[in-house]
N, C-alpha and C positions, 0 to 999 in steps of 0.2 A: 911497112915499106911501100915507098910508091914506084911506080915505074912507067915508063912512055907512054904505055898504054892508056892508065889512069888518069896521068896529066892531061891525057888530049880529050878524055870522055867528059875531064871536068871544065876544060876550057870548052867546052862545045855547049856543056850545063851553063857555063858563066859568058856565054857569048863572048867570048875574048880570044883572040888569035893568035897563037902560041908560034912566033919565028921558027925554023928550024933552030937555028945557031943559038935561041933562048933556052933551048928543052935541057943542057945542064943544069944552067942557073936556078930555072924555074924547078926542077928538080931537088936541086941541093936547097930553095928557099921551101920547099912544102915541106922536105925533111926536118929541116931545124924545127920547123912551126909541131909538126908531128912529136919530134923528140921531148919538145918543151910541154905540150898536151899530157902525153907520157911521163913527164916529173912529176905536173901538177897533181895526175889522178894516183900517183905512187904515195901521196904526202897520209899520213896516217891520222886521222883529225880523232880526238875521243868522244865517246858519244856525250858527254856531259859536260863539251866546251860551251861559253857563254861568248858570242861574240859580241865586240865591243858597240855594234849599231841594234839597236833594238825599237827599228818602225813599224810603228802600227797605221793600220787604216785612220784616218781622221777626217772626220764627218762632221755636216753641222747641218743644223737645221735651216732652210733656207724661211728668209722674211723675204715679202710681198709688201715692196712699199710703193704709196700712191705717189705717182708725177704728181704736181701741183700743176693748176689750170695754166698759170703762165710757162711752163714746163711741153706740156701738151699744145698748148696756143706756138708757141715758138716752130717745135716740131713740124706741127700742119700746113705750117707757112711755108716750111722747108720747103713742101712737096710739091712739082708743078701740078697736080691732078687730084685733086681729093673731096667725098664728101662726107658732113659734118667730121665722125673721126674716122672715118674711112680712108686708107694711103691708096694710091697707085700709083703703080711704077710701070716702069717699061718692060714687054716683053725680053727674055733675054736668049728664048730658045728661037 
């Protein structure tokens, strides 16, 4: 159960300024959200249900491919500042 008290310590938590004339509303809207929290953890799951999504981590080995010269020529050109393959840019701090 929530009550005025809590409402106000969690709007003080969530930086948000709770009207007077809103503290029913906001009240009766934290309750439903509570109630419905309360069915979900009520529901009885078996321990040996198989849920229908079954993700796994999926990994891959990374390749290291070479630019080609005209690839890298292109690039260096990009940059107003550069030596051989050296880039510089501009300070941004």
């Amino acid at each position: 159960m929530i009550d005025e008290e809590l409402l106000q310590k969690l709007a003080i938590l969530a930086r948000i300024k709770v009207q007077p004339q809103d503290v029913p509303a906001r009240l009766a809207d934290f309750q439903g959200i509570l109630d419905c929290i309360s069915e979900l953890n009520s529901i009885q799951i078996p321990d040996d249900f198989q849920f229908a999504h079954t993700h796994s981590n999926i990994t891959r080995e990374d390749i290291i491919a070479q630019a080609s010269p005209d690839t890298v020529g292109r690039i260096i050109s990009a940059f107003p500042d550069s030596v051989d393959t050296h880039l510089s840019v501009p300070k941004v701090l």
